[in-house]
N, C-alpha and C positions, 0 to 999 in steps of 0.2 A: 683563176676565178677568185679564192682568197685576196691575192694581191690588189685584185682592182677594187672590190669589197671593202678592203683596209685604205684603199684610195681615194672613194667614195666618200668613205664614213669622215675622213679626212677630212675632206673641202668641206662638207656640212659645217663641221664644228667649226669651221673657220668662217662661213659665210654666215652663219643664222646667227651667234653672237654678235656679229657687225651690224647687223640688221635690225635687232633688238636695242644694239645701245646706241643707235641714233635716236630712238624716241624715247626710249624709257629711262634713259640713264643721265646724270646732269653732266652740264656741259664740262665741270672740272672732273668727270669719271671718264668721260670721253677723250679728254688730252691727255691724258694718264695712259690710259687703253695707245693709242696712238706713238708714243713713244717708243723710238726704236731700240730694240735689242741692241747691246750691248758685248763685248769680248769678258769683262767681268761676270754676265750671268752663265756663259755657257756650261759650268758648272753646280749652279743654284738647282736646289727645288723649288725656290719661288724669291721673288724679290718686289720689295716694298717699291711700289712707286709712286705714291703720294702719303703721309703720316703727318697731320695738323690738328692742332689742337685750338682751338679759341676759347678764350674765356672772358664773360660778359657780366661785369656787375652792375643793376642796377640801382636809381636811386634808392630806392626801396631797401637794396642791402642783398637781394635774390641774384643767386649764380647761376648763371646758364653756361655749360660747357657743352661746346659742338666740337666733335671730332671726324675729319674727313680720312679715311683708312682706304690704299688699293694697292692689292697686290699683283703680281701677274704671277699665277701658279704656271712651274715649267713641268713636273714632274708630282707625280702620286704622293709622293714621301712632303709635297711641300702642301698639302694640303691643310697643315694645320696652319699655314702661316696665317690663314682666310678667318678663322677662329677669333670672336669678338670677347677681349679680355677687359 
């Protein structure tokens, strides 16, 4: 019973995220998401997969900095990677 319970709870977290970041999420969050694992991360807590930064001077002389940040958390310990510095 546990095991199917832990099997369950599984496929959730794998389906309802997906389902969420079709509508809600922009389309460079979603190619990011999408991106296959790797032999390098199988031992990460989590790994950057998109880190961009743009910077916009206008006439004016006014900086606008936009930064696109995703990570894909693999384990509990990588949770800080998610943490906006």
């Amino acid at each position: 019973m546990k095991r199917r319970t832990i099997a369950s709870f599984a496929a959730a977290l794998t389906i309802v995220p997906r389902l969420s970041l079709a509508s809600d999420a922009p389309v460079w969050l979603v190619q990011a998401a999408r991106l296959p694992s790797t032999a390098i991360e199988s031992g990460a807590d989590a790994v950057v997969l998109v880190d961009e930064v743009n910077v916009t001077v206008s006439d004016d002389g006014r900086v606008t900095t936009r930064r696109n940040y995703a990570v894909r958390i693999r384990t509990r310990a990588g949770t800080s990677a998610a943490a906006v510095r």
